[in-house]
PyMOL Python script that loads the backbone (N, CA, C, O; Angstrom):
from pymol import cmd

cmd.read_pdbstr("""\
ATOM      1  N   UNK A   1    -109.975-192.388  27.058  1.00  0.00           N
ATOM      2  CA  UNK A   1    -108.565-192.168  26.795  1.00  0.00           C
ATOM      3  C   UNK A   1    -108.111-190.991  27.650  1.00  0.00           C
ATOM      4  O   UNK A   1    -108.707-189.921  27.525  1.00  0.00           O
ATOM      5  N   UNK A   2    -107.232-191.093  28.398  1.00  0.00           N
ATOM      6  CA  UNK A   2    -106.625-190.230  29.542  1.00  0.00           C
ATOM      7  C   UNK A   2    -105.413-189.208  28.644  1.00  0.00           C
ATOM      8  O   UNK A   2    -105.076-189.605  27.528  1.00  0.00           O
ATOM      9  N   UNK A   3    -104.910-188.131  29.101  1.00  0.00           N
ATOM     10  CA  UNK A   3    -103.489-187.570  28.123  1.00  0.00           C
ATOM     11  C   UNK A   3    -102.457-189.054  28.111  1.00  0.00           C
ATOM     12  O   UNK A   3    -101.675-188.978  27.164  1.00  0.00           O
ATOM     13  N   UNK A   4    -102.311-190.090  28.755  1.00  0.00           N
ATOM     14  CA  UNK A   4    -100.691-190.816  28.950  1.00  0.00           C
ATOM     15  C   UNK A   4    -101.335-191.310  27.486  1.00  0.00           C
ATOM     16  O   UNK A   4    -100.656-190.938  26.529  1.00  0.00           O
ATOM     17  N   UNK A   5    -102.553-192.100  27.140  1.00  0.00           N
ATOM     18  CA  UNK A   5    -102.417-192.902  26.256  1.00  0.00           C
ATOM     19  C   UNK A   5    -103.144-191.963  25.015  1.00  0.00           C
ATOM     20  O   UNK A   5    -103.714-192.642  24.161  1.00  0.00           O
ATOM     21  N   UNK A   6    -103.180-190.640  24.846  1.00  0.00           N
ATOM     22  CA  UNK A   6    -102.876-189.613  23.967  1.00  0.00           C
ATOM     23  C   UNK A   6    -101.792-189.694  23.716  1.00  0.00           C
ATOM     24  O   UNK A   6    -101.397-190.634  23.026  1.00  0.00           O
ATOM     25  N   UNK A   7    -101.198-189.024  24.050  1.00  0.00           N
ATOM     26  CA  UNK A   7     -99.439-189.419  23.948  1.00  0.00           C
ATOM     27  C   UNK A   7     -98.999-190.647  23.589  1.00  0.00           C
ATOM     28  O   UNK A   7     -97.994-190.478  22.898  1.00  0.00           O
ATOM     29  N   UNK A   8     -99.277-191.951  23.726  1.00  0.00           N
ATOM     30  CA  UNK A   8     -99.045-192.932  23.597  1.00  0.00           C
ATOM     31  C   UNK A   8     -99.489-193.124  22.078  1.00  0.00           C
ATOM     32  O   UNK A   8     -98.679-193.395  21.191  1.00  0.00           O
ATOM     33  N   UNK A   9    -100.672-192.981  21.893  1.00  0.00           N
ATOM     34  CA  UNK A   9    -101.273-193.362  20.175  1.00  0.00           C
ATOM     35  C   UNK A   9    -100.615-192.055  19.550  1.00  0.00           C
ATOM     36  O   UNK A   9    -100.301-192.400  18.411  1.00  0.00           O
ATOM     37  N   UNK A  10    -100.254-190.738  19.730  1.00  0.00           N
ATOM     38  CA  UNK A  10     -99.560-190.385  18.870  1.00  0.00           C
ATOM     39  C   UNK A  10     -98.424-190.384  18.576  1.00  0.00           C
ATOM     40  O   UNK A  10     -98.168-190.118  17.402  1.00  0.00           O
ATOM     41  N   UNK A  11     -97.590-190.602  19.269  1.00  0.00           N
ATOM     42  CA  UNK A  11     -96.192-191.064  19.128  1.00  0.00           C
ATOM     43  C   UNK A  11     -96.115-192.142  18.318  1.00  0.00           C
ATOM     44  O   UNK A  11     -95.156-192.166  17.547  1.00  0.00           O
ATOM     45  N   UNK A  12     -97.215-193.434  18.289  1.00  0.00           N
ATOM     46  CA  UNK A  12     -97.125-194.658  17.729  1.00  0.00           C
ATOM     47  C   UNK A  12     -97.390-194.202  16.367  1.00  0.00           C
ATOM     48  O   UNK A  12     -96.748-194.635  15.410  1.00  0.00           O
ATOM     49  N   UNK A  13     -98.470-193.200  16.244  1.00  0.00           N
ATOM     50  CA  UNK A  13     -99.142-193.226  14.780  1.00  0.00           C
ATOM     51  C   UNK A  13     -97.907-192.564  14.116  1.00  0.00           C
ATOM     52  O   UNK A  13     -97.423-193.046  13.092  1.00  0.00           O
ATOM     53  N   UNK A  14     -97.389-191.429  14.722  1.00  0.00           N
ATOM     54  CA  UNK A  14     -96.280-190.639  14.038  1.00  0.00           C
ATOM     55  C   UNK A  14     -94.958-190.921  14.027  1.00  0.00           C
ATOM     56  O   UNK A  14     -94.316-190.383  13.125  1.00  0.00           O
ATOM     57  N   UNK A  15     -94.428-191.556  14.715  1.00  0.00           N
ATOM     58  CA  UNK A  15     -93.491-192.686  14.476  1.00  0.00           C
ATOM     59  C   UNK A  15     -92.614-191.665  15.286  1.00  0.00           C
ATOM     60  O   UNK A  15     -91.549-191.429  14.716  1.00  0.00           O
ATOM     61  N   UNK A  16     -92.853-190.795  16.842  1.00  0.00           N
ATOM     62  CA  UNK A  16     -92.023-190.058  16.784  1.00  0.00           C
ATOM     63  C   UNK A  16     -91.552-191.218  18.756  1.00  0.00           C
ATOM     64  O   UNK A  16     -91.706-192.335  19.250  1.00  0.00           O
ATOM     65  N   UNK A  17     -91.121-190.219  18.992  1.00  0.00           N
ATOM     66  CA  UNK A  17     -90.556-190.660  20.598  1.00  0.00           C
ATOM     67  C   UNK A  17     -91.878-190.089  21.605  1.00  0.00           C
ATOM     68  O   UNK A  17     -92.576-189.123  21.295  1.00  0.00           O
ATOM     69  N   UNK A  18     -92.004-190.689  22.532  1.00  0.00           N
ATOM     70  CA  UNK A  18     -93.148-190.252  23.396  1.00  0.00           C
ATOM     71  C   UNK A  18     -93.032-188.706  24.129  1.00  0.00           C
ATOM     72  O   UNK A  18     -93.826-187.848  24.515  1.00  0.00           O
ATOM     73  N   UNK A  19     -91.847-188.852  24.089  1.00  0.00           N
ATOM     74  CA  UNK A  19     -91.403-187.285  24.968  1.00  0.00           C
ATOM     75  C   UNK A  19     -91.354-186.262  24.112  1.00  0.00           C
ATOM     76  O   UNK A  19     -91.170-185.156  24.620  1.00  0.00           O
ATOM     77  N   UNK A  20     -91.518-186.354  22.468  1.00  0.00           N
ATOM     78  CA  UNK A  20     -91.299-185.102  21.194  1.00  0.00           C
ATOM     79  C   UNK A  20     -93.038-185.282  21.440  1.00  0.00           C
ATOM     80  O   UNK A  20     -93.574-184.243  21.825  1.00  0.00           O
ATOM     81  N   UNK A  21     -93.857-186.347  21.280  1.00  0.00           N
ATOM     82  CA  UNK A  21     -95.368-186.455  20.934  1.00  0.00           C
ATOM     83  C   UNK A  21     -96.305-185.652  22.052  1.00  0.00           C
ATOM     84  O   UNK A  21     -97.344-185.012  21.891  1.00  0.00           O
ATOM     85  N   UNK A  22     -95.356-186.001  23.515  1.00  0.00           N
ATOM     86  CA  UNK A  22     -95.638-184.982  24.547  1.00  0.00           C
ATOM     87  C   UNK A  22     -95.742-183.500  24.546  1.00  0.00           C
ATOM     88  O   UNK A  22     -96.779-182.838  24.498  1.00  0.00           O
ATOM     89  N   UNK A  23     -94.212-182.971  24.623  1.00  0.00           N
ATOM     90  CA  UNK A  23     -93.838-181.557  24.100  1.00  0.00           C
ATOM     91  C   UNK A  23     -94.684-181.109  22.835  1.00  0.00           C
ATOM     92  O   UNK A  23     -94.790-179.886  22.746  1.00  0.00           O
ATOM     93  N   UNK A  24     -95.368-181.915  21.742  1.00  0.00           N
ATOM     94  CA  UNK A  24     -95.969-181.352  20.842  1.00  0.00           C
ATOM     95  C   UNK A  24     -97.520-181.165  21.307  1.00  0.00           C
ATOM     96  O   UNK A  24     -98.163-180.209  20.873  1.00  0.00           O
ATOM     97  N   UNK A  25     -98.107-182.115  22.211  1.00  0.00           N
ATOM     98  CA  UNK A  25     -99.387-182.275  22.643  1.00  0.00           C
ATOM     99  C   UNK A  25     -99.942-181.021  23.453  1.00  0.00           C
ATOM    100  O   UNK A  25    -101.007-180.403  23.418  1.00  0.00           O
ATOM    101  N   UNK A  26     -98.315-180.862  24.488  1.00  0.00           N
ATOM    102  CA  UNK A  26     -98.642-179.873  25.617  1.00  0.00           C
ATOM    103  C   UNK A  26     -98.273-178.110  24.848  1.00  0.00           C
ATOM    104  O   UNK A  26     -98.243-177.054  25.481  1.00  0.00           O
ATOM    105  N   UNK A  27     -98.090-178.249  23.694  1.00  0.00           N
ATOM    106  CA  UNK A  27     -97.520-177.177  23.183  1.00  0.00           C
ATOM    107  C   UNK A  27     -98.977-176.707  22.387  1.00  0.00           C
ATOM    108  O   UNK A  27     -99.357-175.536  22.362  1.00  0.00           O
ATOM    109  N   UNK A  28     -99.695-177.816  21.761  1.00  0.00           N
ATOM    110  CA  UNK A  28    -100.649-177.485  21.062  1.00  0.00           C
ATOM    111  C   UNK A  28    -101.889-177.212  22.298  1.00  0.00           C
ATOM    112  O   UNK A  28    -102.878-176.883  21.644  1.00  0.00           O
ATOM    113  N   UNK A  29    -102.183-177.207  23.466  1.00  0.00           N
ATOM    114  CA  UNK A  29    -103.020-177.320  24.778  1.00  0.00           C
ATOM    115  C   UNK A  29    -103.074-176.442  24.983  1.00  0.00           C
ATOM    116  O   UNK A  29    -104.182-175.996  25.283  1.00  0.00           O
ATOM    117  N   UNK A  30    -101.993-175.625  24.967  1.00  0.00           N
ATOM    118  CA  UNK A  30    -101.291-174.155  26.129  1.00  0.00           C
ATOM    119  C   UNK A  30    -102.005-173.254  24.597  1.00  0.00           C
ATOM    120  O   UNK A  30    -103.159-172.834  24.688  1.00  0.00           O
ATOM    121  N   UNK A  31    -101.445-173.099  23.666  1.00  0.00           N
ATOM    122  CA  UNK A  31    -101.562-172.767  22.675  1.00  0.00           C
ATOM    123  C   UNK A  31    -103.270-172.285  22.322  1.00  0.00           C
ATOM    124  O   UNK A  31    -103.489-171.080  22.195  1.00  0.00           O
ATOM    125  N   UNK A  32    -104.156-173.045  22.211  1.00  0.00           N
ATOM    126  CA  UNK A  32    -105.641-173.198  22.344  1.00  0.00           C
ATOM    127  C   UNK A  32    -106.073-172.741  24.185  1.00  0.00           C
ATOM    128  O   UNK A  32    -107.203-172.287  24.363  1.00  0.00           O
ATOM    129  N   UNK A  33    -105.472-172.841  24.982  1.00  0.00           N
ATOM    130  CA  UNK A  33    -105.940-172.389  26.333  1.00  0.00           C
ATOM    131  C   UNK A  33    -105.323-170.591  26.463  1.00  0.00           C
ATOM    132  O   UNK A  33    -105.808-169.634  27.067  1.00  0.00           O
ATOM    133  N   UNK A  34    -104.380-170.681  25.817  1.00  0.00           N
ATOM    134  CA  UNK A  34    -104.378-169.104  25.597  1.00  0.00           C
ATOM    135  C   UNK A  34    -104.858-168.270  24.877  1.00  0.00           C
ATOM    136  O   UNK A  34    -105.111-167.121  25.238  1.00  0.00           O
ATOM    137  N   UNK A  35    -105.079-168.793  23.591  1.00  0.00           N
ATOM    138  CA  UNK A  35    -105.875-167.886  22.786  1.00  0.00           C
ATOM    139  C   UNK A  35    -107.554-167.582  22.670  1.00  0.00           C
ATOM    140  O   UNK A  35    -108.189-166.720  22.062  1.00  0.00           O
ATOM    141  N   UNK A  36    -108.061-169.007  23.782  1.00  0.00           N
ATOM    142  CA  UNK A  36    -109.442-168.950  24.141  1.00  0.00           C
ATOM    143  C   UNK A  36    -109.405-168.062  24.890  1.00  0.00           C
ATOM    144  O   UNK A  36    -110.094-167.076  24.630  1.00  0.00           O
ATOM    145  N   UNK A  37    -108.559-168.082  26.143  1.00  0.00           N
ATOM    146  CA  UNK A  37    -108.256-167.303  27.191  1.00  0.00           C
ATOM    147  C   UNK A  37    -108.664-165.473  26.744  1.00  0.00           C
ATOM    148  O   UNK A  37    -109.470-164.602  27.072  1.00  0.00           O
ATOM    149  N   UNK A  38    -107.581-165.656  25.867  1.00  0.00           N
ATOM    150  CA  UNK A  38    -107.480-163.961  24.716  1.00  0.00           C
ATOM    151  C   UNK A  38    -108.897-163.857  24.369  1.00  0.00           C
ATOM    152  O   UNK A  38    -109.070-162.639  24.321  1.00  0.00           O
ATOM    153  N   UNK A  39    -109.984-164.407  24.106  1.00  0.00           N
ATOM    154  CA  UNK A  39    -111.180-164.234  23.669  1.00  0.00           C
ATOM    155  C   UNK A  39    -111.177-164.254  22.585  1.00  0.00           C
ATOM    156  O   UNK A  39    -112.012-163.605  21.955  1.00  0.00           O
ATOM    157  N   UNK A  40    -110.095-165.122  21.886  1.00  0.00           N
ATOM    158  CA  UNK A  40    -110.080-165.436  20.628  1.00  0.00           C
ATOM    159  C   UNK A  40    -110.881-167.073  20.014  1.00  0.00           C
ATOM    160  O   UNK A  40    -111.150-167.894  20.890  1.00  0.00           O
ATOM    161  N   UNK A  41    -111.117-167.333  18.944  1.00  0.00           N
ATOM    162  CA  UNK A  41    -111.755-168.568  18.383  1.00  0.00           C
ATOM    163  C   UNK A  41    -110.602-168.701  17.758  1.00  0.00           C
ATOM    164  O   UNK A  41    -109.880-167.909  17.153  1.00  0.00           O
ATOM    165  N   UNK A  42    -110.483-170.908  18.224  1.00  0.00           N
ATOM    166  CA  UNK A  42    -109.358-171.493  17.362  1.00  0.00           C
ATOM    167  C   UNK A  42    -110.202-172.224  17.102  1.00  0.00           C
ATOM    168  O   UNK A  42    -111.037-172.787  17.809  1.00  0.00           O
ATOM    169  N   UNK A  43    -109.964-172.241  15.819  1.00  0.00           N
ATOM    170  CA  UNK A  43    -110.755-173.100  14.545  1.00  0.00           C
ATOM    171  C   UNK A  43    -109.888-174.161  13.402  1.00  0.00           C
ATOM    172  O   UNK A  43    -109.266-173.673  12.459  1.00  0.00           O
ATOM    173  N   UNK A  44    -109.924-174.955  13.531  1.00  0.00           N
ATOM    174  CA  UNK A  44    -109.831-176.970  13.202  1.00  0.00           C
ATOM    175  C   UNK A  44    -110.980-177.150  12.595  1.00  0.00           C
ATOM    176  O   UNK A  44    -112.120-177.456  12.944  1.00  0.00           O
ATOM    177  N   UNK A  45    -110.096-176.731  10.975  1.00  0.00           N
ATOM    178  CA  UNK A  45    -111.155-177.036   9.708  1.00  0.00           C
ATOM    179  C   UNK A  45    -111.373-178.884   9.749  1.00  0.00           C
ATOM    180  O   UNK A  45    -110.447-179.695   9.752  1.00  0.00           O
ATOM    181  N   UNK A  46    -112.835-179.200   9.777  1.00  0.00           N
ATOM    182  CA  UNK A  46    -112.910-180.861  10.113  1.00  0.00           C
ATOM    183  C   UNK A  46    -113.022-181.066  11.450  1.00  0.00           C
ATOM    184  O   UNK A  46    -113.980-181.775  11.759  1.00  0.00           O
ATOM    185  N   UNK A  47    -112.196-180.582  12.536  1.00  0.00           N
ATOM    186  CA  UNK A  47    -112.331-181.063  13.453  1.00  0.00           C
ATOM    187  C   UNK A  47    -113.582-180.136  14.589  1.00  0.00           C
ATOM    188  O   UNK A  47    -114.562-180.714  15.058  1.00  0.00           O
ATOM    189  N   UNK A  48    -113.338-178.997  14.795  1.00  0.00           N
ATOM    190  CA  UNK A  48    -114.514-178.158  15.554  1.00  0.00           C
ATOM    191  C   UNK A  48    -113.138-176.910  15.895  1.00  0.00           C
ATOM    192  O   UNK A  48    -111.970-176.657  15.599  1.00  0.00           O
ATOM    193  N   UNK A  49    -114.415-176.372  16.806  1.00  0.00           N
ATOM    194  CA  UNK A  49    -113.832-174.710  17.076  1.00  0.00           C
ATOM    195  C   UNK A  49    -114.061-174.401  18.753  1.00  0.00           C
ATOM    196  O   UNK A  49    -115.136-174.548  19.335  1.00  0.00           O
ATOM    197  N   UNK A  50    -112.652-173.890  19.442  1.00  0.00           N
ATOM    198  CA  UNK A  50    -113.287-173.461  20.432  1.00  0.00           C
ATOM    199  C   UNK A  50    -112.738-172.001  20.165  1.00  0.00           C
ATOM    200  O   UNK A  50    -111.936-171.379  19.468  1.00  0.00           O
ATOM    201  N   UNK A  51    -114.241-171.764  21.756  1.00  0.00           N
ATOM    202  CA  UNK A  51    -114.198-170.210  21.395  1.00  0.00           C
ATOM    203  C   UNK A  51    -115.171-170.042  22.840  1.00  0.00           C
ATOM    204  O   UNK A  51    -115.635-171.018  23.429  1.00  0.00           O
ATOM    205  N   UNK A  52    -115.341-168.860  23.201  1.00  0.00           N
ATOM    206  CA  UNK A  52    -115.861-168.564  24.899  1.00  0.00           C
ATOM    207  C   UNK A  52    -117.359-167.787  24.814  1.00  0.00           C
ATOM    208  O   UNK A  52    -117.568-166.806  24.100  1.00  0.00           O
ATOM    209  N   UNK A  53    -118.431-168.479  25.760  1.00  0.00           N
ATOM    210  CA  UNK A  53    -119.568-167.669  25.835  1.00  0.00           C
ATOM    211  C   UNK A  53    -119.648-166.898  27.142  1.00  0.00           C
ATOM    212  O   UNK A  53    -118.822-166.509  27.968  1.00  0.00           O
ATOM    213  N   UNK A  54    -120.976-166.829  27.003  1.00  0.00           N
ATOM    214  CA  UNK A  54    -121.427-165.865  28.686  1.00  0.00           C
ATOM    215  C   UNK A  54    -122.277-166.726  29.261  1.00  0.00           C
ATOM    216  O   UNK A  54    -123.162-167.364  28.692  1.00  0.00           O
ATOM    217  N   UNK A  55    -121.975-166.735  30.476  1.00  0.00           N
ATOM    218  CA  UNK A  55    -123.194-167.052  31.312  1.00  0.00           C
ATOM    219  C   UNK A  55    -123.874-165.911  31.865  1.00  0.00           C
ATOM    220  O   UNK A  55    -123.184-164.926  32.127  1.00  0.00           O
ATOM    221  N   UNK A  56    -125.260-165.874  32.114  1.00  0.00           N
ATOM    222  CA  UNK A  56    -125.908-164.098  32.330  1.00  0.00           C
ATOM    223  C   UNK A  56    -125.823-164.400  33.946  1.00  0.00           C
ATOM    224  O   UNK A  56    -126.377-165.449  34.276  1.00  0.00           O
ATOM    225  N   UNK A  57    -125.237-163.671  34.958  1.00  0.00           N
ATOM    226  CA  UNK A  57    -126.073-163.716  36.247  1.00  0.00           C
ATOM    227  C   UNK A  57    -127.326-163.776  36.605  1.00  0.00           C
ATOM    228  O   UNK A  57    -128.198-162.960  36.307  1.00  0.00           O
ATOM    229  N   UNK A  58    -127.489-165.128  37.509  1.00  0.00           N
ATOM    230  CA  UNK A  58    -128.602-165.391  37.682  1.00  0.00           C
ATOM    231  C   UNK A  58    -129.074-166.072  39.747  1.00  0.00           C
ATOM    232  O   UNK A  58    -128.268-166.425  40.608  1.00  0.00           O
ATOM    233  N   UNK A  59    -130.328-166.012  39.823  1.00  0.00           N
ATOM    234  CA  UNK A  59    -130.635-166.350  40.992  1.00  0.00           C
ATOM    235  C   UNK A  59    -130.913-167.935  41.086  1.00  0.00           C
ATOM    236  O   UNK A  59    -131.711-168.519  40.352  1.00  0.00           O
ATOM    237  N   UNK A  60    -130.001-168.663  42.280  1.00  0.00           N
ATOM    238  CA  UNK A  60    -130.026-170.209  42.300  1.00  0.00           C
ATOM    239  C   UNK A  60    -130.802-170.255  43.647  1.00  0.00           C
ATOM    240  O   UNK A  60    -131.716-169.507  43.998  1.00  0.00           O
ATOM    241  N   UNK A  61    -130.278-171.228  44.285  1.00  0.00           N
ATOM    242  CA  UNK A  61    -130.987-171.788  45.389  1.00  0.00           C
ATOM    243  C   UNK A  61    -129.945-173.034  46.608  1.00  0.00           C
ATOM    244  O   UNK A  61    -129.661-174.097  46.055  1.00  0.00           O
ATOM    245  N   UNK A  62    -129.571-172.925  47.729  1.00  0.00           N
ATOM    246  CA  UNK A  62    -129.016-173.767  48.429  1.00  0.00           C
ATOM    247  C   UNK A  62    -129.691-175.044  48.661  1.00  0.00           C
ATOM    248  O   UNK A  62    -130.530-174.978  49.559  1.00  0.00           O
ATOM    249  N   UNK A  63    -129.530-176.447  47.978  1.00  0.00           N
ATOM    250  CA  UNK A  63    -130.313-177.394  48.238  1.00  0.00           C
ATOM    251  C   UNK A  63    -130.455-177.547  49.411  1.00  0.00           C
ATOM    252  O   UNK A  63    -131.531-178.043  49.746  1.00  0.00           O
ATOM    253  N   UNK A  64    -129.182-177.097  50.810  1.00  0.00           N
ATOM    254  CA  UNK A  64    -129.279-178.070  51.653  1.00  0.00           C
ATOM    255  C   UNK A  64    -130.220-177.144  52.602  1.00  0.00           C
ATOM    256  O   UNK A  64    -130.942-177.732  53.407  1.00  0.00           O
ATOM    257  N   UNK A  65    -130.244-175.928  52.555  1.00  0.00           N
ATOM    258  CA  UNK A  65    -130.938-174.722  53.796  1.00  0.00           C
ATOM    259  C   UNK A  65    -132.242-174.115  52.283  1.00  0.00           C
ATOM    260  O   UNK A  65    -133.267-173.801  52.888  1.00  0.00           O
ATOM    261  N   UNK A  66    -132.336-174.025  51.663  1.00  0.00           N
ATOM    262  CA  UNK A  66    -133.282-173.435  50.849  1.00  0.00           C
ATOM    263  C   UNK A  66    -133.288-172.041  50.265  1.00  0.00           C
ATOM    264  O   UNK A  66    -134.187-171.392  49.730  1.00  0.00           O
ATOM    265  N   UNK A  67    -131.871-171.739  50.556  1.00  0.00           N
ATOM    266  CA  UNK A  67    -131.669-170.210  50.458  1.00  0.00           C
ATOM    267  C   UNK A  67    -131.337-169.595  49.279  1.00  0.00           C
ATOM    268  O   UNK A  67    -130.576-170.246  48.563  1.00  0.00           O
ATOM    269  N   UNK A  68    -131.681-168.562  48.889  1.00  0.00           N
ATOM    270  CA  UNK A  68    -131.531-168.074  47.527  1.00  0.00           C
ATOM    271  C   UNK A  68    -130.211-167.521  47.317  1.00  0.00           C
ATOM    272  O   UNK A  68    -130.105-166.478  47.962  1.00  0.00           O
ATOM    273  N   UNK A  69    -129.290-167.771  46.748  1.00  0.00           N
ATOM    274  CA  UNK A  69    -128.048-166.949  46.284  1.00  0.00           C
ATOM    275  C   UNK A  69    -128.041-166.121  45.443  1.00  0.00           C
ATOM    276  O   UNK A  69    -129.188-165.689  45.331  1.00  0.00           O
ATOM    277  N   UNK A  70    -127.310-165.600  44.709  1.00  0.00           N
ATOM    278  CA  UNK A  70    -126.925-164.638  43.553  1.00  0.00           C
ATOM    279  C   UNK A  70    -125.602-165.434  43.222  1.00  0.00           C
ATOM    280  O   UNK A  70    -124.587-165.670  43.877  1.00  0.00           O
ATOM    281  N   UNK A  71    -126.128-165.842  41.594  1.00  0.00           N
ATOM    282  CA  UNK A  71    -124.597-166.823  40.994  1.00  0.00           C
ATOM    283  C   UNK A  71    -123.970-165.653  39.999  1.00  0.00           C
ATOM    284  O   UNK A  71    -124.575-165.465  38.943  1.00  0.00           O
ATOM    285  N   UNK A  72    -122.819-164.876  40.271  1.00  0.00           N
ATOM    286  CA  UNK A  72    -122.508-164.446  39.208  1.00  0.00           C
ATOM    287  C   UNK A  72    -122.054-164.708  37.757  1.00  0.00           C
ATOM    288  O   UNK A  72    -121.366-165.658  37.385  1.00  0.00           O
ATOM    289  N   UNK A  73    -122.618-163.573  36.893  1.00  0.00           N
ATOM    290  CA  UNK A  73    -121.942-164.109  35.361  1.00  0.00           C
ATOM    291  C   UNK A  73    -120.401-164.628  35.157  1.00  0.00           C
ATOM    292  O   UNK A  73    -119.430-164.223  35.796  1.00  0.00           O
ATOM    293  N   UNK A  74    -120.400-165.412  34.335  1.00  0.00           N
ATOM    294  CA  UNK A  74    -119.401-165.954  33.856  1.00  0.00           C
ATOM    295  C   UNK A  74    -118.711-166.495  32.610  1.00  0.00           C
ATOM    296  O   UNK A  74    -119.387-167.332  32.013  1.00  0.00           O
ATOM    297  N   UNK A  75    -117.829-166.286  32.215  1.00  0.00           N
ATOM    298  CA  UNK A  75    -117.208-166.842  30.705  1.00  0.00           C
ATOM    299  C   UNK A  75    -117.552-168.158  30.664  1.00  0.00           C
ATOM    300  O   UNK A  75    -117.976-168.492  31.771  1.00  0.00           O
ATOM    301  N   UNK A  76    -117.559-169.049  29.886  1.00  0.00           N
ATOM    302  CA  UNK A  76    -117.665-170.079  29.702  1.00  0.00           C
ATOM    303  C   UNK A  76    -116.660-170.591  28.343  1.00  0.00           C
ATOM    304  O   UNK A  76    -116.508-169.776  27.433  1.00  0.00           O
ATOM    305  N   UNK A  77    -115.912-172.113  28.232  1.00  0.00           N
ATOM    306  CA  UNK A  77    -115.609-172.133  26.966  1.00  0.00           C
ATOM    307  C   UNK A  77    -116.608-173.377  26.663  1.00  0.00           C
ATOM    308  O   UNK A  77    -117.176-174.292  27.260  1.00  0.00           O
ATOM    309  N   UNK A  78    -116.445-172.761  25.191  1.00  0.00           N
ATOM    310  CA  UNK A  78    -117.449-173.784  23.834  1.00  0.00           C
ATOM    311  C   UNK A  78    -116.684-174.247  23.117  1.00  0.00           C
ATOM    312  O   UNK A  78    -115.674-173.694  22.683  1.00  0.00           O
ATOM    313  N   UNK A  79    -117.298-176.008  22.752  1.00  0.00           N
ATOM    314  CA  UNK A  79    -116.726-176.956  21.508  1.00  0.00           C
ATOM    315  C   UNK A  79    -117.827-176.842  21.104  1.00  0.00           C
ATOM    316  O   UNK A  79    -118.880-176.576  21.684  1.00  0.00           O
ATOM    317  N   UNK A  80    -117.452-177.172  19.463  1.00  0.00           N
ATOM    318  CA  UNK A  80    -118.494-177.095  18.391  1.00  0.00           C
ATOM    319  C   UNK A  80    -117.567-177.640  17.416  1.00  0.00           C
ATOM    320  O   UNK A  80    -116.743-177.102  16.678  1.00  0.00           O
ATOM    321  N   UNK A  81    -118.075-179.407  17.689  1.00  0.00           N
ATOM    322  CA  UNK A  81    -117.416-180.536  16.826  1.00  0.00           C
ATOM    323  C   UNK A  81    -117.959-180.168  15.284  1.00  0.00           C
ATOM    324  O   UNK A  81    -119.181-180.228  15.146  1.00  0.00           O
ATOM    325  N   UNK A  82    -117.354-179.880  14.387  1.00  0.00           N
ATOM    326  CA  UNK A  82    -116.985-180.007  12.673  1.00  0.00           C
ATOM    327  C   UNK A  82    -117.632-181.241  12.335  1.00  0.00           C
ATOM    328  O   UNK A  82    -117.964-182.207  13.021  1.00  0.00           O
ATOM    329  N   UNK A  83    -117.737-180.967  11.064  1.00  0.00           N
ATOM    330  CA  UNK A  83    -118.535-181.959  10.462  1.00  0.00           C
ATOM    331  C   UNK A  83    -118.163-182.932  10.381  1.00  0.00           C
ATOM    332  O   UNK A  83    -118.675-183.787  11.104  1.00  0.00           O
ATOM    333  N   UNK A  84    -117.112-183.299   9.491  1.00  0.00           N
ATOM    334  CA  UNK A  84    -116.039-184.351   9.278  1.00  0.00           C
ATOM    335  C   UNK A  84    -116.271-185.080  11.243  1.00  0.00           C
ATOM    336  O   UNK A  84    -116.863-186.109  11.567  1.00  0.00           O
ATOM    337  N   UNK A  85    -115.812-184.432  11.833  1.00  0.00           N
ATOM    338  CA  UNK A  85    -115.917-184.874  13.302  1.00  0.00           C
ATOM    339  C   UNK A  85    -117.157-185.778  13.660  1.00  0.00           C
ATOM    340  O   UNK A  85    -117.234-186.945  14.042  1.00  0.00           O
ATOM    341  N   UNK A  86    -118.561-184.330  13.266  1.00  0.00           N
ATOM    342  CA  UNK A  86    -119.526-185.425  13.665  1.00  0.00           C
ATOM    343  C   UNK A  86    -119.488-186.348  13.013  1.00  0.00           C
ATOM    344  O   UNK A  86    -119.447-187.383  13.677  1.00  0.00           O
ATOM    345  N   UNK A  87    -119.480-186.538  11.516  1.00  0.00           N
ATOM    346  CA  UNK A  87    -119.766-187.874  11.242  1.00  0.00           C
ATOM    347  C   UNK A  87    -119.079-189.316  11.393  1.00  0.00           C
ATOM    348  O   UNK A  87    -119.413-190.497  11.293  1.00  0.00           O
ATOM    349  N   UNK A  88    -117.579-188.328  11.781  1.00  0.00           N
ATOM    350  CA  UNK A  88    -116.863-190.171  11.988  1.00  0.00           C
ATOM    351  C   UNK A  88    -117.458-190.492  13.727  1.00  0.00           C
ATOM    352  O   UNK A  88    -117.252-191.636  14.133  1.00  0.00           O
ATOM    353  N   UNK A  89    -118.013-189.717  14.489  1.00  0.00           N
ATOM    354  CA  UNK A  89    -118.775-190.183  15.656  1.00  0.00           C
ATOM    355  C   UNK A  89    -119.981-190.692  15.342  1.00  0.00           C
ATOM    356  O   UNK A  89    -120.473-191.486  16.144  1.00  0.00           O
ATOM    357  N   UNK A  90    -120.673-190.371  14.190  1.00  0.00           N
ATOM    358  CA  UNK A  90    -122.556-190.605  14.235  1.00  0.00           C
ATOM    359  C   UNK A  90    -122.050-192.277  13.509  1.00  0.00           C
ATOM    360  O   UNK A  90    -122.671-193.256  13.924  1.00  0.00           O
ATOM    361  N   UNK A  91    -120.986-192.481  12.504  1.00  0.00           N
ATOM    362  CA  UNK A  91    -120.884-193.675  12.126  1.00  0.00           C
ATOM    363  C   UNK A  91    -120.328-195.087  12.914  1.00  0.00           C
ATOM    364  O   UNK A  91    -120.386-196.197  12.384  1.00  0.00           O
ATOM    365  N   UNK A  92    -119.879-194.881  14.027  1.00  0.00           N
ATOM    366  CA  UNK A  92    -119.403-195.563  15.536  1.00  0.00           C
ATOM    367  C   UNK A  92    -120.651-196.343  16.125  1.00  0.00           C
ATOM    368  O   UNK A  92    -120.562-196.923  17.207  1.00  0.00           O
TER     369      UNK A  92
END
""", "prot")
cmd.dss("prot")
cmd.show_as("cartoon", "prot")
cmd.util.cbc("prot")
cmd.orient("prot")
């Protein structure tokens, strides 16, 4: 499922117009991408939680010449699907 037919099943389920189901989709996106951003955890009782880790700096390797780099540390964001969540996936 791509965002058009996000938008599409919620507008249908909620009986609203595609362009209010939009504005509500992209409102709830920005919303969760900023407050992860903030280094804050948004948490969706049932559904999961995001929230940001670390990556530690570490030494990789160039597949194509063999050469060793230095990858610096980095934020990372984390999902951590809710229960309710996993199970309507483990029952699929």
């Amino acid at each position: 499922m791509n965002k058009q037919e996000l938008i599409d099943a919620v507008a249908s389920q909620s009986g609203t117009s595609k362009t209010a189901a939009e504005e509500a989709i992209n409102a709830v996106f920005e919303t969760i991408s900023k407050t992860v951003a903030a280094g804050d955890t948004v948490q969706l009782i049932g559904f999961g939680s995001f929230g940001t880790g670390e990556r530690a700096a570490r030494t990789g390797r160039n597949p194509q010449t063999g050469e060793t780099i230095e990858i610096a540390a980095a934020k990372t964001v984390k999902f951590t699907a809710g229960k309710s969540f996993k199970d309507a996936v483990n029952q699929a």
